[in-house]
C-alpha positions, 0 to 999 in steps of 0.5 A: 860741596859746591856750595862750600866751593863757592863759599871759599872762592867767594871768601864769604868766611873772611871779613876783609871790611874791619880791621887790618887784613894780612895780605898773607892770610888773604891771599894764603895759596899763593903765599904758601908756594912763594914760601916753599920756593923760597922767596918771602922776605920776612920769615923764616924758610922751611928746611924740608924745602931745601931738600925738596928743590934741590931733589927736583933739580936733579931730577930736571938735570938728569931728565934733560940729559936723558931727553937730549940722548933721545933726541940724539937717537932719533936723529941718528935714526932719522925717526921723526917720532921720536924727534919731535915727542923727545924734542917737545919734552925737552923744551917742557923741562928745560923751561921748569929750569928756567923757573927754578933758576928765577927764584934764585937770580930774581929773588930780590924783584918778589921782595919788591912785591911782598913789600909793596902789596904788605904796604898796599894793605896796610894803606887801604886799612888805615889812610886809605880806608874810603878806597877799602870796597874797592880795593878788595873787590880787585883783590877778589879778582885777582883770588879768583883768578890764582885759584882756576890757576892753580886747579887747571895746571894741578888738573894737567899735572895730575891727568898726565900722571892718572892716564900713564897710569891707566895705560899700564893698568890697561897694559897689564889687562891686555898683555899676553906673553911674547906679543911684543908688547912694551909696558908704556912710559910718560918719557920716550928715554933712551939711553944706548943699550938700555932697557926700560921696559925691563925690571926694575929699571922699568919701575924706577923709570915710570914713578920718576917720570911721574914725578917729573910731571907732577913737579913742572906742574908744581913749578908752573903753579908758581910760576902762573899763580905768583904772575896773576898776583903780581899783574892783580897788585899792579892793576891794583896799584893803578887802580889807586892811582886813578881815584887819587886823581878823581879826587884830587879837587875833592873838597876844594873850591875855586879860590876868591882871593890870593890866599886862598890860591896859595891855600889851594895850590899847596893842597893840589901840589901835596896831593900831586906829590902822593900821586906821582909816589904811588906813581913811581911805585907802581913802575917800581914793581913794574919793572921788577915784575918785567925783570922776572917774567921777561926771559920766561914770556921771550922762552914761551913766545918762541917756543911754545908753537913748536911745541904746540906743533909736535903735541899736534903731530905726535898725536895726529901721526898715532891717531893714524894707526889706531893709537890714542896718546892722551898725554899729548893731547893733555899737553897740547891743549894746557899748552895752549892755554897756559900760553894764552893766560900770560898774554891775555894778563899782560893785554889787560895790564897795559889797558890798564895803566894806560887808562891812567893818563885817561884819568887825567883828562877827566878832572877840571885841570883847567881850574887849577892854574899851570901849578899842575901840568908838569905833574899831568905831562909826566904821568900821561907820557909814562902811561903811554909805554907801561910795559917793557916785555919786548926783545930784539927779535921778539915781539911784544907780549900780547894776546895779537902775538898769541894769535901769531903764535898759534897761526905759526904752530898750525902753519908748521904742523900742517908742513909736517903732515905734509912731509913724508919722512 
């Protein structure tokens, strides 16, 4: 099983060094959830998916209604506990409607990608075929990278449904007859005189909950394997910028007379003017990636060290009374690293591009005459700002703002703890 694993991830059953490679085919899981929620461009959707998303947002609507009156109640009865465990769930599912909401405002920015990694392809298996090895050596590590994705936030959503699960088998194997005694569910809901503990209510509730759970993990697959895509394909797109610019003399010598210097700069000016496309076609997607993931990474910069300090506290405060809540301590610690995947993709991606203005200054542009320095000012200063993920009040995505991040919730929880409400 390990072997055959290992086989997969490395693609030892895909020949991606003759022919043409669909980008499709190459990269299927993420292609096959982008086509669920509904933004491929070029074929034709699924109907069951309509039906599905629709199903799932009012589920959400209806979850966030339930959890704002939970909220509600546990201010009106000053009960800390269930503030801070209903406030955490809350921002968890008010953020799978954020994701859900760009699939329909940004449709036309995954258009940008699928156009421009189809393109990528296509170039690499035909003009481009010398850069072929180590253009799918990237595209490698960008399979590699979705595919831990998708098995760490499946292993969230799926421990979160099996330990609820077990804690009402373990319920059900313990309970005696009037010893107080509720049967547990993954939502603390609360809704005026109702109860859910009781049948069938109780049922209907727990699968639901359930549900609720395994879809923010569904919609975070999305939304983490569709950015690791589209930061591999930017990363590849430098990365193709950055041999055009190592190769631009190839083949080129320094010229003896007028005409060969004619001869050489209307080479250099051509090359330069494939450079400065591919150039602008990266900052393209670029901005179309910045343009979709913005509000998300400002939602997850502000919000997610409450919501790392609640899990904390949640689970420090019923450690206290012999009680072990391992869906808290679940979504504490998938909250901290899936926090940190985002900030660490986009550290790398500024490196980068930067290292494309890097690039710059290791071929001889001095051999060249003054025909190329326009071209070399202007990729150099674009290189010098390659992201925009920055807001009035917010800071810059970053693995430094993590840290922060992590610095601020550990700060609040230990106040928390200290604080005897």
């Amino acid at each position: 099983m390990l072997k055959k694993f290992k086989a997969f991830l490395n693609k030892e059953n895909f020949d991606s060094s003759n022919g043409f490679v669909d980008p499709y085919k190459y990269h299927f899981t993420c292609y096959y959830i982008l086509k669920y929620f509904q933004v491929v461009d070029n074929e034709p959707i699924p109907k069951w998916t309509y039906f599905f998303l629709t199903f799932m947002a009012i589920c959400v609507i209806i979850a966030l209604g339930l959890l704002s009156l939970t909220v509600y109640h546990g201010i009106d009865t000053n009960d800390l506990q269930i503030i801070t465990e209903g406030g955490c769930y809350f921002i968890v599912i008010f953020y799978e409607m954020l994701m859900l909401l760009c699939t329909i405002i940004n449709l036309q920015q995954y258009h940008v990608l699928l156009r421009t990694l189809r393109a990528d392809f296509k170039y690499v298996c035909s003009e481009g075929v010398k850069y072929r090895d180590r253009f799918f050596e990237n595209q490698l590590n960008t399979w590699k990278f979705s595919i831990f994705s998708v098995i760490f936030t499946s292993s969230i959503g799926g421990g979160v449904a099996l330990f609820t699960s077990l804690c009402l088998l373990w319920h059900v194997a313990t309970h005696e007859p009037g010893d107080g005694s509720k049967r547990p569910l993954f939502f603390p809901f609360w809704y005026f005189e109702t109860d859910f503990s009781a049948s069938p209510l109780y049922e209907i509730s727990f699968i639901y909950s359930n549900f609720c759970a395994l879809a923010y993990a569904y919609s975070y697959i999305f939304m983490l394997q569709t950015q690791v895509l589209w930061i591999g394909e930017i990363m590849a797109k430098a990365d193709l910028i950055i041999w055009y610019i190592q190769d631009l003399m190839e083949g080129l010598d320094l010229p003896k007379s007028q005409q060969e210097a004619d001869r050489l700069i209307s080479v250099i000016k051509s090359r330069m003017r494939e450079i400065v496309r591919e150039h602008h076609s990266m900052y393209k997607l670029l901005q179309s990636y910045t343009t979709v993931y913005k509000k998300l990474l400002m939602f997850e910069q502000k919000l997610s060290g409450p919501v790392i300090c609640l899990t904390a506290y949640c689970t420090a405060e019923q450690l206290k009374v012999g009680e072990v809540n391992g869906i808290l301590m679940l979504l504490c610690g998938g909250a901290i690293i899936q926090v940190f995947i985002p900030t660490y993709l986009c550290t790398i991606l500024g490196i980068k591009v930067r290292s494309i203005g890097d690039a710059c200054l290791d071929i001889p542009f001095w051999n060249i005459g003054r025909v190329i320095r326009p071209y070399m000012v202007l990729i150099m200063q674009k290189s010098l700002r390659p992201l925009q993920l920055s807001a009035p009040g917010f800071e810059e995505v970053s693995v430094q703002t993590f840290s922060k991040t992590m610095a601020s919730a550990y700060s609040f929880f230990n106040m928390l703890r200290q604080t005897d409400l």
